[in-house]
C-alpha positions, 0 to 999 in steps of 0.5 A: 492416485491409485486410478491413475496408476493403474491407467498408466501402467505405473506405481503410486510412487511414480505418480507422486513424482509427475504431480509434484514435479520431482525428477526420476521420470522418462518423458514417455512415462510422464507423457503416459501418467499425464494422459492418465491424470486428464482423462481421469479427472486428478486433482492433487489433494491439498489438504493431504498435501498440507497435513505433511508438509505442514505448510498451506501454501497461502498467505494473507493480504489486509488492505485498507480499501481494494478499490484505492490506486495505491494498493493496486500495484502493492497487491500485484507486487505481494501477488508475483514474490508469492507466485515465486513461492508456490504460494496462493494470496488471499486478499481482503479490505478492512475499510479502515476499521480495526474490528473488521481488520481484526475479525478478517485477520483471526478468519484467516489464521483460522483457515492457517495460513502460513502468513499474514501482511497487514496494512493497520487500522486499528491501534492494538495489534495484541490479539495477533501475538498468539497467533505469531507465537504459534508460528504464523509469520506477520509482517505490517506493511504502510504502517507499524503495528501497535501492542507487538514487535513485527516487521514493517515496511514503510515509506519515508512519509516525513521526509518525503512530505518536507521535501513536497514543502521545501519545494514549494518555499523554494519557488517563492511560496511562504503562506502554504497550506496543507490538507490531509487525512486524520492523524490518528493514521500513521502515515497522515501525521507523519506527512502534517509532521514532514509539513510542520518541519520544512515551515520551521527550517525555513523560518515561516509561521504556520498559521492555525488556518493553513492546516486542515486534517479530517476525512477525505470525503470530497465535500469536507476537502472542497469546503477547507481548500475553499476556505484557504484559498479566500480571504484577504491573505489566502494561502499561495501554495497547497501540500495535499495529503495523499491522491484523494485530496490531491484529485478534489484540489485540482477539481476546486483549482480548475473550477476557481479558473473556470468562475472568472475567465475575464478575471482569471484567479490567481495561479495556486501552486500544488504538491500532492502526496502520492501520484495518480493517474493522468497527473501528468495530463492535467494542465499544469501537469501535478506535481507529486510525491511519489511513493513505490508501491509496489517496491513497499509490496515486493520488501513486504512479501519477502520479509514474509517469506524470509521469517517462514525459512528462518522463524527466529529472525529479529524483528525489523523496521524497513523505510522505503525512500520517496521522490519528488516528480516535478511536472508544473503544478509545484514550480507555479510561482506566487500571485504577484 
């Protein structure tokens, strides 16, 4: 700063001033210290910067999985409350395993962030509360934390996963099947939870081989959908669990069509949870429960940034509703 100042025929003060924006400058001195700090080189010094300020202007995003569509525009949508605030986002996935989650989660409050958005993998969140008591503001986003009091944005998954059902009866359906995630997840049990209840208002069974809940992974969703679709009485309807067993079932229910085209397999309605790209292209067109993710990312964020201003702050527990998006594939009427 003091090259700069003597480049531009300034004081220390002056230069303090056009770095960090603050007024009191003539556009022709700005013009003149601006010159100076290009041809120089300047870069402010952020750690000098933070060591009065008492601040690092960054903050922490754990995803479950980088590479999954649903973290996409809730990480953009966390990126932009942030940009608003000066603040530089870090991002890092645990890959759905709570060691990573937590070795990832004490590396940034290490480097002190100023605050931390967690989607959870584990099931014991008690190593953050030093952490929060130390000032580092916490919110957990997709799912509630376990162990301690924090906020958390969530979406309404039981509701929406009864209304994905609740469609499904109201077109005809009464042996629908459904296939999801583990339900040591939060968000997979409350979606079988949502399924259970649209069964159970309208009356209907719900018979041990219409539910299968596990990995993800292609080869177990194709083995289970295969298995509920056979038999002497298959099941006419599928709520899948979220868009990776959603994108699997349209690829068995294409392939089913494709086996027998002097004989073509009866028509399987689907309601899947979470939309996802070109769902609307297909034929039928994929009927989905939609999630915002990026209005789940926006809350989030500025949840965060309200504890930064106001630490005291009581925790809260916010809901984000879903909507059902009728495109075809869950209007499909049963075989007969």
């Amino acid at each position: 700063m003091k090259d700069v100042a003597s480049r531009a025929g300034v004081g220390l003060k002056t230069v303090s001033r056009v770095v960090n924006g603050e007024p009191g400058v003539t556009s022709e001195t700005r013009r003149r210290v601006q010159d100076a700090i290009e041809a120089l080189g300047f870069r402010r010094n952020d750690s000098a910067r933070v060591l009065r300020k008492g601040r690092t202007a960054t903050v922490g995003l754990i995803l479950e999985d980088l590479a999954d569509p649903f973290y996409g525009p809730l990480s953009r949508a966390v990126e932009e409350v942030a940009r608003a605030h000066d603040t530089l986002l870090i991002n890092g996935s645990s890959a759905q395993d709570p060691l990573r989650e937590r070795e990832l989660a004490l590396a940034l409050c290490a480097r002190r962030v100023d605050g931390l958005l967690v989607v959870p993998a584990g099931t014991d969140h008690a190593y953050l509360e030093p952490e929060m008591r130390a000032g580092i503001a916490t919110v957990f986003v997709d799912r509630p934390a376990r162990g301690v009091e924090a906020d958390t944005v969530l979406s309404d998954n039981h509701g929406g996963a009864r209304s994905g059902v609740a469609h499904l009866i109201a077109h005809g359906h009464r042996r629908i099947g459904y296939i999801g995630d583990v339900t040591g997840i939060h968000t997979a049990a409350e979606r079988l939870r949502g399924y259970r209840s649209a069964m159970a208002q309208a009356g209907l069974p719900v018979r041990p081989g219409w539910v299968s809940v596990g990995s993800t992974a292609p080869e177990r969703v194709r083995r289970e959908a295969e298995r509920m679709l056979g038999g002497s009485e298959p099941v006419t309807a599928l709520l899948t669990g979220n868009n990776r067993v959603t994108v699997t079932v349209v690829r068995v229910l294409a392939e089913r069509e494709g086996r027998a085209p002097g004989a073509p397999a009866a028509p399987v309605a689907l309601v899947g949870f979470d939309d996802f790209e070109l769902a609307d292209l297909l034929r039928p067109a994929v009927t989905v429960v939609a999630q915002d993710p990026a209005g789940i990312g926006r809350v989030a964020a500025r949840r965060l940034f309200a504890r930064l201003d106001q630490p005291g702050l009581v925790p809260t527990v916010v809901e984000l509703t879903t909507r059902l998006v009728v495109r075809g594939s869950g209007e499909l009427p049963p075989a007969g």
